[in-house]
C-alpha positions as CSV (number, residue, x, y, z in Angstrom):
1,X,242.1,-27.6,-137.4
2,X,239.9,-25.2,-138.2
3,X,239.5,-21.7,-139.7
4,X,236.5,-18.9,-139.4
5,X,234.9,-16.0,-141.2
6,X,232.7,-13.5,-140.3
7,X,230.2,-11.5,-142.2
8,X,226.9,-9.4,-141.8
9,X,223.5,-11.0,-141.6
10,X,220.3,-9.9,-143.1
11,X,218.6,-8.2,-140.8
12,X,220.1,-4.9,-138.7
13,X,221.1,-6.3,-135.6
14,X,222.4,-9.7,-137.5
15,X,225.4,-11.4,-138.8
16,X,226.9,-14.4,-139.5
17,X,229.9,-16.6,-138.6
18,X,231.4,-19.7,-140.7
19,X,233.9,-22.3,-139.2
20,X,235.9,-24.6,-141.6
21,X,236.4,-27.9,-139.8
22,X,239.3,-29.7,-141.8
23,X,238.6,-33.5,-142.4
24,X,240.7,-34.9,-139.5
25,X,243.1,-37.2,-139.5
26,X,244.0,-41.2,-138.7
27,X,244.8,-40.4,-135.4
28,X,242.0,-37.9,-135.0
29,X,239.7,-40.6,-136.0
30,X,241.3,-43.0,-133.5
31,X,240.6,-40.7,-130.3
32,X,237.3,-40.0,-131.2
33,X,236.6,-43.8,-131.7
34,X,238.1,-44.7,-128.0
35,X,236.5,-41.9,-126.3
36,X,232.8,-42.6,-127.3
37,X,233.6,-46.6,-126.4
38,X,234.7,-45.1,-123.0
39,X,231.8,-42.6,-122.8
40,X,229.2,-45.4,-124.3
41,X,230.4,-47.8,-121.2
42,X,230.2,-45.3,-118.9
43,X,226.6,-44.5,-120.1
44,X,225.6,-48.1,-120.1
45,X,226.6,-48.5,-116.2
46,X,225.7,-45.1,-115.1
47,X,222.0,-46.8,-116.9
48,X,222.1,-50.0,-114.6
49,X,223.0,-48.0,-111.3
50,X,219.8,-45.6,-112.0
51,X,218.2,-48.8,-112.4
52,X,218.7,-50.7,-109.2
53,X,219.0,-47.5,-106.8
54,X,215.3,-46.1,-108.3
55,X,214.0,-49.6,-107.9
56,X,214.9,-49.3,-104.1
57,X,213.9,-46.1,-103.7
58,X,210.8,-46.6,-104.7
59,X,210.2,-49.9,-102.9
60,X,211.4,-47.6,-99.9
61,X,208.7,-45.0,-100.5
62,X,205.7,-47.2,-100.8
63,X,206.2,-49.4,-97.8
64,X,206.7,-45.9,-95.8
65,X,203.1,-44.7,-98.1
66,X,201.4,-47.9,-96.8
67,X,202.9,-47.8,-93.5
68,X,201.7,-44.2,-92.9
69,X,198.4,-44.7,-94.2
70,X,197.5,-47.7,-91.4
71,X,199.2,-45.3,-88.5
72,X,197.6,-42.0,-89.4
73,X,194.8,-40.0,-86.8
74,X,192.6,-37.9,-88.8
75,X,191.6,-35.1,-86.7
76,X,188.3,-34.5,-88.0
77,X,186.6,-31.4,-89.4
78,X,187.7,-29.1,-86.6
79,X,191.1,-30.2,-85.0
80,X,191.9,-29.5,-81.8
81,X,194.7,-29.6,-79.6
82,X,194.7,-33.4,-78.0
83,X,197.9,-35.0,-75.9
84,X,197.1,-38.4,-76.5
85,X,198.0,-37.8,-80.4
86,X,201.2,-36.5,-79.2
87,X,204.2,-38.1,-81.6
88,X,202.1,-39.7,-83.7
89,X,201.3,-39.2,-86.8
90,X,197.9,-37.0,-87.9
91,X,196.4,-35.8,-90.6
92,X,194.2,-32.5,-91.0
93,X,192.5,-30.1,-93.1
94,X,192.4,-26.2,-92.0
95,X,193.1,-22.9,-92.8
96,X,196.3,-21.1,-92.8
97,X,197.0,-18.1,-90.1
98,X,199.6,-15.7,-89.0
99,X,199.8,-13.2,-87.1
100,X,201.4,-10.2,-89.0
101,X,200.8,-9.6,-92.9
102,X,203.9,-9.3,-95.2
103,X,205.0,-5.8,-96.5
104,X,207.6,-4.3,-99.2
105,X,208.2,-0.8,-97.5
106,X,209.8,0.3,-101.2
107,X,207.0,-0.5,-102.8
108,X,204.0,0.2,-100.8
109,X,202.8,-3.5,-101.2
110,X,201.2,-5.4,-98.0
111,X,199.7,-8.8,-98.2
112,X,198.4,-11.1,-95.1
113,X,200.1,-14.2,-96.6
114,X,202.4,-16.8,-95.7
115,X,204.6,-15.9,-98.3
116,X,205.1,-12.6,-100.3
117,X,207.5,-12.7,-103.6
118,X,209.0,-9.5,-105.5
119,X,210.4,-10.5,-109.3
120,X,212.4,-7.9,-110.8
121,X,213.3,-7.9,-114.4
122,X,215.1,-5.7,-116.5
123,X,215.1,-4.8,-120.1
124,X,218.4,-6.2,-121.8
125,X,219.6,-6.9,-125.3
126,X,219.8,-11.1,-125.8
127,X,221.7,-13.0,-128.1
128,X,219.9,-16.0,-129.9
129,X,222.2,-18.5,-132.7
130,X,221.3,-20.6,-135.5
131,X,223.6,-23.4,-136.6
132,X,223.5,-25.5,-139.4
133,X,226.5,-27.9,-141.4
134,X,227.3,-27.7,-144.9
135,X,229.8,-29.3,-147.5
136,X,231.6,-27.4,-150.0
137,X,234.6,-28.1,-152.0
138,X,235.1,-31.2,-149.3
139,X,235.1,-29.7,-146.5
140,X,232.9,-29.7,-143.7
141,X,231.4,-25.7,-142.7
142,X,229.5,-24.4,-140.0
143,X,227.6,-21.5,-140.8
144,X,225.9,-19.7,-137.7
145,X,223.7,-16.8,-137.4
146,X,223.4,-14.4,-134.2
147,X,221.0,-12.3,-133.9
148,X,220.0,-9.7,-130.9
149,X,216.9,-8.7,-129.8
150,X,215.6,-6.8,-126.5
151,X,213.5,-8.6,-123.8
152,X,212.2,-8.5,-120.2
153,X,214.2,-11.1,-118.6
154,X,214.6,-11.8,-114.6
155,X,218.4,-13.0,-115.0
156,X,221.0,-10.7,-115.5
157,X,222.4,-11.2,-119.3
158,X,226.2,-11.2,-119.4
159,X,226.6,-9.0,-122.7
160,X,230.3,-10.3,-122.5
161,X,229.4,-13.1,-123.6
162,X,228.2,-12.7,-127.0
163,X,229.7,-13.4,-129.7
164,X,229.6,-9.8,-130.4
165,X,229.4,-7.1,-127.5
166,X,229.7,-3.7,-129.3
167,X,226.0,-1.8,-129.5
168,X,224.9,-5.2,-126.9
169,X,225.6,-4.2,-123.5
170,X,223.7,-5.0,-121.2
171,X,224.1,-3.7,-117.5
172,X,226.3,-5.6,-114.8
173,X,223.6,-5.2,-112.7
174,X,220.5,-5.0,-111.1
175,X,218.8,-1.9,-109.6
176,X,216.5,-4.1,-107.2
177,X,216.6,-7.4,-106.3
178,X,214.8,-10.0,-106.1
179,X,213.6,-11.7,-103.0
180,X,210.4,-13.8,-100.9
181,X,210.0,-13.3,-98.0
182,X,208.3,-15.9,-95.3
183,X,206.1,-15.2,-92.6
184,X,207.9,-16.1,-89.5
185,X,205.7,-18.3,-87.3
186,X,202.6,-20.3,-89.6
187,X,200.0,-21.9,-88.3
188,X,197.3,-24.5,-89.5
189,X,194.4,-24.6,-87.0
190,X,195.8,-25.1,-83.3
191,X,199.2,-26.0,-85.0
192,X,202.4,-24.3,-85.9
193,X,204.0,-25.6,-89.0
194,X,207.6,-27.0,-89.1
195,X,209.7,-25.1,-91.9
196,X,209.4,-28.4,-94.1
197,X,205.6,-28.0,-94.5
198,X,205.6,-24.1,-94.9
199,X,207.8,-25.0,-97.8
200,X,205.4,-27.2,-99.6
201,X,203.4,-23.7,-99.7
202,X,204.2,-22.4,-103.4
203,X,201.2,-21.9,-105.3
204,X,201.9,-18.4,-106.0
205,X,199.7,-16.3,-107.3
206,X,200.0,-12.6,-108.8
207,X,199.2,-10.2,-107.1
208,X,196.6,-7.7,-108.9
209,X,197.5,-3.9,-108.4
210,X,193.6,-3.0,-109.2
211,X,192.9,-4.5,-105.9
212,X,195.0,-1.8,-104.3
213,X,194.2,1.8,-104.0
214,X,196.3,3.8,-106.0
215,X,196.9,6.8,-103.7
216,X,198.7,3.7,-101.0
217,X,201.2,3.0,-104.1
218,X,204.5,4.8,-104.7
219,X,203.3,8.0,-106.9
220,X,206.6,7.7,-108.2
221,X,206.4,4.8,-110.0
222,X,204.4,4.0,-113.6
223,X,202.0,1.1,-113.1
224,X,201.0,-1.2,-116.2
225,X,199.6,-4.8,-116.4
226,X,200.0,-5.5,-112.4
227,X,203.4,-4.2,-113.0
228,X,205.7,-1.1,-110.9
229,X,207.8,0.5,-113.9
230,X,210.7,2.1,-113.1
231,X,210.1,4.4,-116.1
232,X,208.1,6.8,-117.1
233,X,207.3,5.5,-120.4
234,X,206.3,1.5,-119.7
235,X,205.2,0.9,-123.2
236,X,209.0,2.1,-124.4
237,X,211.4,0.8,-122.0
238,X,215.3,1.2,-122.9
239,X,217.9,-0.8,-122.3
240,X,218.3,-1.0,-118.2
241,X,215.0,-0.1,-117.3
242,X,214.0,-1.9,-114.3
243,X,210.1,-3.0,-113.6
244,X,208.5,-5.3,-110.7
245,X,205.2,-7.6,-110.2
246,X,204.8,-9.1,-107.0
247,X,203.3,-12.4,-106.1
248,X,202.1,-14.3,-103.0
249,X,201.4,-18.0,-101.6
250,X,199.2,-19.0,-99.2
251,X,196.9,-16.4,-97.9
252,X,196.1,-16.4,-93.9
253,X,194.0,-13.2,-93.1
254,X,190.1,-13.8,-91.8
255,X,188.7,-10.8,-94.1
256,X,191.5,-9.5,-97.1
257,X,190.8,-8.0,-100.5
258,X,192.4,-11.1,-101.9
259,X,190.0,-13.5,-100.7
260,X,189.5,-15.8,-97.9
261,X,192.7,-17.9,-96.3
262,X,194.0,-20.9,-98.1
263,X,192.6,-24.1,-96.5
264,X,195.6,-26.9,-97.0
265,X,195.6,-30.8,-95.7
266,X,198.2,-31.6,-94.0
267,X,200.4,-35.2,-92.6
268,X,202.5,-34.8,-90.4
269,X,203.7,-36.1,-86.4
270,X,202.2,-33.8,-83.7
271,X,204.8,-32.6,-81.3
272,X,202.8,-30.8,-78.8
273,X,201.5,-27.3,-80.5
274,X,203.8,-28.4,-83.5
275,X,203.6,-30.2,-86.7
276,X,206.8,-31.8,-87.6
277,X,208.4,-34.7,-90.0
278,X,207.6,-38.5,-89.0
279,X,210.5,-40.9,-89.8
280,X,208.6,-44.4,-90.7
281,X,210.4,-47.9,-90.2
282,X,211.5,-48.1,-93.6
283,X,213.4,-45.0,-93.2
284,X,211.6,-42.5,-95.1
285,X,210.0,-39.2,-93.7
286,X,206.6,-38.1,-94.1
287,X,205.4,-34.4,-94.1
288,X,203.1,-33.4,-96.6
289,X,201.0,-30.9,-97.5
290,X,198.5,-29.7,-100.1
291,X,197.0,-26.9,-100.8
292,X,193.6,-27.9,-101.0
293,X,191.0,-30.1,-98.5
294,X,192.0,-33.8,-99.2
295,X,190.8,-36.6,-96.5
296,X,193.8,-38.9,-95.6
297,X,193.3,-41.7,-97.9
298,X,193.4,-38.7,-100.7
299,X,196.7,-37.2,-99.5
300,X,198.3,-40.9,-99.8
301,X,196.7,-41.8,-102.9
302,X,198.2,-38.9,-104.1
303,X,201.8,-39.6,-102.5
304,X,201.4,-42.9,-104.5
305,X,200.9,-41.3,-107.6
306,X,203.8,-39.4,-107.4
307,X,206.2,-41.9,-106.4
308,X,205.0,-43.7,-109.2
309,X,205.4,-41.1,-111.9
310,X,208.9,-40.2,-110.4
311,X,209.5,-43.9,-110.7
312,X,208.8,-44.6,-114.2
313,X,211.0,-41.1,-115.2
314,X,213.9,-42.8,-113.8
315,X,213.6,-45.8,-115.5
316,X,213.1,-43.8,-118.7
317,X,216.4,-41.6,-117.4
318,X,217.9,-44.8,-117.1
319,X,217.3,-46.3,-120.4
320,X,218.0,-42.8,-121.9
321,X,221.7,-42.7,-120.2
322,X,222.0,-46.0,-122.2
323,X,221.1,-44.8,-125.1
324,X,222.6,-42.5,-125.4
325,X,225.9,-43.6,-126.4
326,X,224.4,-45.0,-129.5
327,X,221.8,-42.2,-131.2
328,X,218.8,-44.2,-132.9
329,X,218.8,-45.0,-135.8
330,X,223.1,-44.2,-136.8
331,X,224.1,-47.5,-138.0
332,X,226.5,-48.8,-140.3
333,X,225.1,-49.1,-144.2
334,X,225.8,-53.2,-144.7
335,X,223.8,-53.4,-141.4
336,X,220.5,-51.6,-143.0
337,X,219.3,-54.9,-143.9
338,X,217.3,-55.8,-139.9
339,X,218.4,-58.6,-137.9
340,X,219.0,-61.0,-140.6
341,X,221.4,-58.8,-142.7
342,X,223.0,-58.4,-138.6
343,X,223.4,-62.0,-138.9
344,X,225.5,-62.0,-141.5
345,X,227.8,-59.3,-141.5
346,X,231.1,-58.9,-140.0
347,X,231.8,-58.3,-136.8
348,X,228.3,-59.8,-134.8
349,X,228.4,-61.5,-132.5
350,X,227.9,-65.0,-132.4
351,X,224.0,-66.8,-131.8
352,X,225.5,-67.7,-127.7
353,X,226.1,-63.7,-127.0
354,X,222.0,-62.4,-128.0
355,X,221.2,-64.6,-124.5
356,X,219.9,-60.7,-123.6
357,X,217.6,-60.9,-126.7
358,X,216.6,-64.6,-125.5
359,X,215.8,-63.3,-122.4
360,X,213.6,-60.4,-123.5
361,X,211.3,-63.1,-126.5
362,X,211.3,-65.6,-124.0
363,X,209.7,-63.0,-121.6
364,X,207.9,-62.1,-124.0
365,X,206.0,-65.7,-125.1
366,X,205.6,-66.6,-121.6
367,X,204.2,-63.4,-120.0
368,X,200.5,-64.8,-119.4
369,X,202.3,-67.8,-117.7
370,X,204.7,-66.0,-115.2
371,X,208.4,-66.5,-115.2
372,X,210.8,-66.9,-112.5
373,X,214.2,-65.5,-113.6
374,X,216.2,-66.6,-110.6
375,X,215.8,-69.6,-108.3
376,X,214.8,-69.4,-104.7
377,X,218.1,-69.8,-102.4
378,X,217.7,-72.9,-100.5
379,X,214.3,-73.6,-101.8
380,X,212.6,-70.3,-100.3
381,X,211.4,-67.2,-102.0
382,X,214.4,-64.7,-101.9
383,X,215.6,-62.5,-105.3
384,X,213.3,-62.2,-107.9
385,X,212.0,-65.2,-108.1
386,X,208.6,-64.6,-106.0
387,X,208.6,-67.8,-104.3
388,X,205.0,-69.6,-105.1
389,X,204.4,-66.9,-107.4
390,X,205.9,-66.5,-110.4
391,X,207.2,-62.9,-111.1
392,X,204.6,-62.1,-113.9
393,X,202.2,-63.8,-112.2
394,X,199.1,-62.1,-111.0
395,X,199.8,-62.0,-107.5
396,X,202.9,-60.0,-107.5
397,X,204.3,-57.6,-105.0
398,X,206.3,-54.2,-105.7
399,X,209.5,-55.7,-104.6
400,X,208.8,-58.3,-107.7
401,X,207.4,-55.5,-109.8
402,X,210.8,-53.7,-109.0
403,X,213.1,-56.6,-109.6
404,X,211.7,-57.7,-112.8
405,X,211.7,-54.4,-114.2
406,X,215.5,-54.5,-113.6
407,X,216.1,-57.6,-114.8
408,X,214.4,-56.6,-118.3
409,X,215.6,-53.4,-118.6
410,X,219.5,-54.7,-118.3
411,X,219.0,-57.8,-120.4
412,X,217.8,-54.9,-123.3
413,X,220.4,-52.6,-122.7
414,X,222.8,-55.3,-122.3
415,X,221.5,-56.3,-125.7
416,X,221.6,-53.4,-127.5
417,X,225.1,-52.1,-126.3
418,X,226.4,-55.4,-127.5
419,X,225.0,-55.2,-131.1
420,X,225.7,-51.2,-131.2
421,X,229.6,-52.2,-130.2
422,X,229.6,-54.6,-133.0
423,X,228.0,-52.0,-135.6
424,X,230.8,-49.7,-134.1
425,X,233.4,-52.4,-134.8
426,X,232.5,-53.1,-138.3
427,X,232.1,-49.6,-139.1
């Protein structure tokens, strides 16, 4: 149960709410106690199934990476049109083109671009809180402080929501909306792009109203800092006032105010006049772009990079789901002591349950030797054991890499979740 008060803040648009949180109960205690066990052993699953799938998937990406890179045609400098390339995989580097430059009719605005983006935002009153827990007189109290200030923000702010609405409304909508619009036909050299690669192009940049003259603008409008004010006085906007900057991505005109057209590098399967995806044998699809001149071996050094980083943030996403369950550092006081004072309390587990912890030292001691966690099935070099080569060894594949990585990172939550169940137990 629980009881709150209200009463101004500070400053003028300010105030401040307290909620008395009554000590709770046996029972209360009970079902707090069963549902983080359930929630921590959901965690610690939904940690090993991150695991393995990201170990796959990554597997999966470099074997396609490596495959690509032995299969690809680099077109040269100045790629042409050649049937004997057809549905195979090429790579280029060219500048972007199309035939008919993007416009905003309400706004005046026309840019030879591939794509041209308008971002409205509106002046609106937003609610920010500030919590913090206290005891007094036994109890436990929340005290939490709103406050309301006015911003430019591109969302629309439900006002309904705060915690107090009167003098805070906000409109229920938007004048204009916001939108990007896409050339319809893009072309790389001799090339049309497929819609996958046009929507690798998204390095948008603002778009500069000095560079436009100002009797082709809407007279109507205020102009200030690249921005279209729909108010006369842009320096003190109201609640509801409306303003608009516009951006673009990928510039394709041969002479333009902005600058030359983008050059991009591209990988990709030529379909006759088309660029389109290319499905490898491990069953991943390749169709990249960058917007800048790589060679070939660039682009898929790049690729590898990637895969990599997105690799080692889902292991760390995996580990984090495990831990989750347990914060660091929240255990019980006749456990402060480190492992030895672990040892001897009540409720650890016995010396036979750490094998996790084993696991981990022994990897540990014998990392400049190798280790071979599993044994080959019928004497071969299937699972993680690497065959000849041990799995720490030097000459180890991604597929080794992958499994070990696994293999550790369960033994360690395994470990943990067992220890942080026992702290749980004789807390």
């Amino acid at each position: 149960m629980s009881s709150t008060h209200s009463f101004p803040g500070k400053g003028p648009d300010q105030h401040k709410r307290v909620t008395v949180k009554h000590n709770p109960g046996f029972l209360e205690k009970l079902g707090d106690t069963a549902g983080g066990t359930v929630l921590g052993v959901g965690l610690f699953f939904l940690s090993i199934y991150i695991l393995f799938t990201n170990e796959g998937r990554a597997l999966q990406t470099a074997s396609s990476l490596d495959e690509g890179l032995s299969q690809v045609v680099s077109l040269g400098p100045y790629p042409y049109l050649d049937v004997q390339n057809n549905q195979r995989l090429v790579h280029l580097s060219a500048k972007l083109h199309t035939v008919q430059p993007l416009h905003d009719p309400n706004y005046r605005v026309v840019v030879q671009a591939v794509k041209l983006r308008r971002q409205v935002e509106m002046y609106q009153w937003v609610e920010s809180r500030e919590s913090r827990d206290y005891q007094e007189n036994g109890e436990t109290k929340t005290e939490t402080t709103y406050s309301y200030n006015t911003e430019w923000k591109s969302e629309l702010i439900n006002s309904r929501n705060f915690d107090k609405e009167i003098g805070h409304q906000n409109p229920s909508a938007m004048a204009v909306e916001s939108v990007t619009v896409v050339a319809p036909a893009v072309q790389a050299g001799p090339f049309v792009l497929s819609k996958g690669l046009v929507d690798q192009i998204n390095k948008f940049q603002t778009l500069s109203l000095r560079d436009f003259p100002r009797s082709l603008l809407d007279p109507f409008l205020s102009i200030h800092d690249d921005y279209f004010y729909h108010t006369q006085f842009p320096l003190r906007p109201e609640v509801g006032d409306v303003r608009v900057r516009f951006s673009f991505a990928g510039l394709s005109g041969e002479d333009t105010p902005l600058g030359p057209a983008q050059t991009v590098s591209i990988v990709a399967m030529q379909r006759g006049e088309q660029l389109v995806s290319f499905k490898t044998k491990s069953g991943d699809v390749l169709e990249i772009l960058y917007e800048e001149d790589l060679s070939a071996e660039e682009v898929f050094a790049k690729q590898q990079q990637l895969n990599s980083l997105k690799t080692w943030g889902l292991r760390a996403a995996g580990w984090a789901a495990h831990v989750r369950q347990h914060p660091a550092g929240h255990t019980h006081p006749s456990h402060a002591g480190g492992l030895d004072s672990l040892r001897q309390g009540p409720g650890v587990r016995r010396p036979e349950d750490l094998r996790p912890v084993r696991l981990l030292l022994a990897v540990s001691r014998r990392h400049s030797g190798g280790l071979a966690l599993l044994p080959p099935a019928g004497g071969g070099g299937s699972g993680c054991s690497g065959g000849a080569s041990s799995v720490l060894g030097p000459r180890r594949n991604a597929s080794q890499e992958g499994c070990m990585t696994v293999v550790l990172m369960s033994a360690a939550a395994w470990a943990s979740f067992s220890v942080k169940t026992d702290l749980s137990t004789a807390g």
